[in-house]
VEXGU-274235 format. One record per residue (C-alpha): chain; x, y, z; residue number from 1; residue in one letter. Coordinates in Angstrom, 2 decimals. Example, Ala and Ser with C-alpha at 12.3 -4.5 7.8 and 13.67 -1.06 7.14 Angstrom:
BEGIN
R   cadena        c1        c2        c3   num   residuo
R        A     12.30     -4.50      7.80     1         A
R        A     13.67     -1.06      7.14     2         S
END
This chain:
BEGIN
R   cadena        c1        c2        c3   num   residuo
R        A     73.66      5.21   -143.00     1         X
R        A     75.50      7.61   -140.65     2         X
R        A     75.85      8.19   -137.39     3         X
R        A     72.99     10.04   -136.46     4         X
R        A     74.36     11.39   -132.74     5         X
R        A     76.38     13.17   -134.08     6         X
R        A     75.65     17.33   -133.56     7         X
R        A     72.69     16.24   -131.04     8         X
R        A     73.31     17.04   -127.36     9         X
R        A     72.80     14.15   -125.00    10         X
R        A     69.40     14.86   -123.48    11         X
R        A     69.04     14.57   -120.05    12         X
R        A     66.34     13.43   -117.74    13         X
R        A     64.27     16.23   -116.28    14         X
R        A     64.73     15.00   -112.50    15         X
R        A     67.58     14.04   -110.74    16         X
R        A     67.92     10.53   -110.39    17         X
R        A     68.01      9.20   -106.79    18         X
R        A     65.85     10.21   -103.73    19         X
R        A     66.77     13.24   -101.28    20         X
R        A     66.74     13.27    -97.83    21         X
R        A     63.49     14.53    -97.35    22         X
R        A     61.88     11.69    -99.00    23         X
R        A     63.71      8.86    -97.56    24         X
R        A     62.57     10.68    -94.21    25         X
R        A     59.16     10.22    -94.65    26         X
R        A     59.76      7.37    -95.65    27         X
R        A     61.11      6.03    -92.46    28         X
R        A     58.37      7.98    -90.90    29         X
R        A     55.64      6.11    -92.57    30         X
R        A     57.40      2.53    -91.50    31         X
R        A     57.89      3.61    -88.01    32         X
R        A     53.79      4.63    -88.17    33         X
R        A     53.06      1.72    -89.18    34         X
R        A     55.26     -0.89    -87.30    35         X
R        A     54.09      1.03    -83.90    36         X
R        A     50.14      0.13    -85.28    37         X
R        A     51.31     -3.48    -85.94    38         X
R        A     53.82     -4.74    -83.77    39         X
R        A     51.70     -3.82    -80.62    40         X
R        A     48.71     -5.80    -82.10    41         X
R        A     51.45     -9.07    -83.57    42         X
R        A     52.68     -9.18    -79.63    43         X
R        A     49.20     -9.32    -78.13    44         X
R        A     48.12    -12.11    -80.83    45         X
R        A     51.47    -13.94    -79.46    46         X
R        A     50.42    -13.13    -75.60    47         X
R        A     46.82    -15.00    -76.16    48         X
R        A     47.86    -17.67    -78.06    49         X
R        A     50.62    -18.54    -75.55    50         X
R        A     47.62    -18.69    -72.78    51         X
R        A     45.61    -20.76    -75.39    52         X
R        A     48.32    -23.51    -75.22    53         X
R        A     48.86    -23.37    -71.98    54         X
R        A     45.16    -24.40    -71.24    55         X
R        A     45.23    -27.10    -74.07    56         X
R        A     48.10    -28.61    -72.47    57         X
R        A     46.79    -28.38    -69.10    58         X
R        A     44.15    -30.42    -70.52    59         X
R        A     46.10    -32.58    -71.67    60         X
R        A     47.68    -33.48    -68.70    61         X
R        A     44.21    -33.63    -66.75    62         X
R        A     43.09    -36.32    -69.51    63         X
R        A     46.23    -38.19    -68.91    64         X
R        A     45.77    -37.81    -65.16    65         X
R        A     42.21    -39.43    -65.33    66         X
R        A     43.37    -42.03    -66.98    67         X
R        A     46.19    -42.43    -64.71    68         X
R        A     42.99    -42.53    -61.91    69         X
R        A     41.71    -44.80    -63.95    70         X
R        A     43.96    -47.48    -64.03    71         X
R        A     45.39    -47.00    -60.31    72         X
R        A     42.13    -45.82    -59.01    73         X
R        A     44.14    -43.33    -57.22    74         X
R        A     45.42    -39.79    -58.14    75         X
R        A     49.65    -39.30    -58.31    76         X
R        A     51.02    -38.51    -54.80    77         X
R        A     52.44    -35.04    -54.40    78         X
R        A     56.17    -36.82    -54.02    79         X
R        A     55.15    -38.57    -57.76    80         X
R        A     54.02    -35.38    -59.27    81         X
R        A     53.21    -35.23    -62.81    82         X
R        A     56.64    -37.51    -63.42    83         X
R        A     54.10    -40.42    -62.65    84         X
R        A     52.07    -39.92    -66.11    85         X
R        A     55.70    -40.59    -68.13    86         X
R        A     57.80    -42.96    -65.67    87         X
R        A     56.43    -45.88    -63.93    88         X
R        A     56.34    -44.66    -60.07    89         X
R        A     58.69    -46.88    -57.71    90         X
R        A     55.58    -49.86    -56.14    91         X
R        A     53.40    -49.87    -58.49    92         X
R        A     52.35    -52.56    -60.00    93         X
R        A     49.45    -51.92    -62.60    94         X
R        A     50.84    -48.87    -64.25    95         X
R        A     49.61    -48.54    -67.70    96         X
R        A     51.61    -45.95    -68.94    97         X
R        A     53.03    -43.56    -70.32    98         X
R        A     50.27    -41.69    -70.20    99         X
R        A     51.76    -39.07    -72.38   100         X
R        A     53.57    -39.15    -75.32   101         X
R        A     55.80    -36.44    -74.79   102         X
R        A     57.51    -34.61    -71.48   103         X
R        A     56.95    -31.23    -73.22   104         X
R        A     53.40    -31.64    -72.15   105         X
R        A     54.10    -31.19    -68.07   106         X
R        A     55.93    -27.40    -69.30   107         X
R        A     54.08    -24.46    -69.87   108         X
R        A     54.37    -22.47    -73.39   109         X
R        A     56.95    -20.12    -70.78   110         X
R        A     59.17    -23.21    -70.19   111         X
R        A     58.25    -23.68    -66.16   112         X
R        A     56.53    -26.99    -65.49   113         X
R        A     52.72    -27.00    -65.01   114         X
R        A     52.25    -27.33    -61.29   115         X
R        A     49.82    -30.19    -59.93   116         X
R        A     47.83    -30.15    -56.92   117         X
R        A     46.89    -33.37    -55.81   118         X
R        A     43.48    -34.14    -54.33   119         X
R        A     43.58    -32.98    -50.61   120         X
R        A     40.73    -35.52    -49.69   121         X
R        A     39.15    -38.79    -51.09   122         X
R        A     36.70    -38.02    -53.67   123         X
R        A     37.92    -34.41    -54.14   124         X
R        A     39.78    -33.46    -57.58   125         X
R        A     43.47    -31.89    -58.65   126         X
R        A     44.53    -28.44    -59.73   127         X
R        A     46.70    -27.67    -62.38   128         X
R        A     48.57    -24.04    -62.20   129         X
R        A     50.81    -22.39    -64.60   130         X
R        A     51.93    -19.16    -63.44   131         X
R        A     51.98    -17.29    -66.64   132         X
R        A     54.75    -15.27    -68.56   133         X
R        A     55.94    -13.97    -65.19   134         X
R        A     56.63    -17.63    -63.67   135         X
R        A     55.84    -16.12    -60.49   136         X
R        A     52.14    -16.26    -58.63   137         X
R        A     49.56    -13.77    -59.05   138         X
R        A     49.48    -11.23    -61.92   139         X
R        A     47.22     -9.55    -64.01   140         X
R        A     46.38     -9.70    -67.59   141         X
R        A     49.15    -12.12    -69.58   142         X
R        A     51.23    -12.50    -66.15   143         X
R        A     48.06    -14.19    -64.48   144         X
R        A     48.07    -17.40    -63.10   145         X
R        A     46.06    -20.26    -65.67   146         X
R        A     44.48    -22.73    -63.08   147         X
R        A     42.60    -25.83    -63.88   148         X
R        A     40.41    -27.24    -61.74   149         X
R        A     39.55    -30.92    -62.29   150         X
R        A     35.67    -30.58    -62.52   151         X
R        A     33.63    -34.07    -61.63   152         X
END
């Protein structure tokens, strides 16, 4: 048994191995197509779900409010604020609370605290307010205010 390599030429591959510049252009090309299709589209997904939690945890705090009313048969004060559903307030006696498990709950998905309205009058109902991804009020589309109006 001999060496049978022996008087043969090494055979090479027909194509060059590697890619060229060309191709690892359109390459890129095709990525950067395709990220400005998706990315767009992944950012407004984010947009509406932050407004989605926003809303739940407005309502969260309304259901924690009414109970609040519940017990005290009286809405927070505006100096008590939305503190009132997780600290006792200074006075009062038949506090029940907390009235929610967790201090996230009074921040928007933005990180600025939900703003609460009390009642103005006896037998009229709260607002709740976040001001959006702008933190500032007014705005259109994902910069708009979210308000919640206690319904009776």
């Amino acid at each position: 048994m001999g060496d049978n390599t022996k008087g043969r030429r090494r055979e090479r591959p027909s194509r060059r191995d590697g890619y060229t510049l060309t191709e690892m252009l359109v390459v890129l090309v095709i990525i950067g197509l395709i990220s400005a299709i998706v990315v767009p589209q992944t950012l407004g997904q984010m947009d509406r779900a932050k407004v989605r939690a926003a809303r739940l945890k407005m309502e969260s705090v309304a259901a924690a409010l009414e109970m609040y009313s519940a017990d005290l048969s009286r809405y927070p004060t505006p100096e008590e604020g939305l503190a009132a559903l997780t600290d006792p307030p200074e006075g009062v006696a038949d506090w029940a609370g907390p009235y929610l498990s967790d201090r996230s709950l009074l921040k928007d998905p933005w990180g600025a605290p939900i703003v609460y309205a009390p009642p103005p009058q006896d037998g009229e109902r709260f607002s709740l307010t976040s001001y959006g991804s702008d933190k500032a009020a007014g705005g259109t589309g994902f910069k708009r205010d979210i308000v919640l109006q206690a319904s009776e």
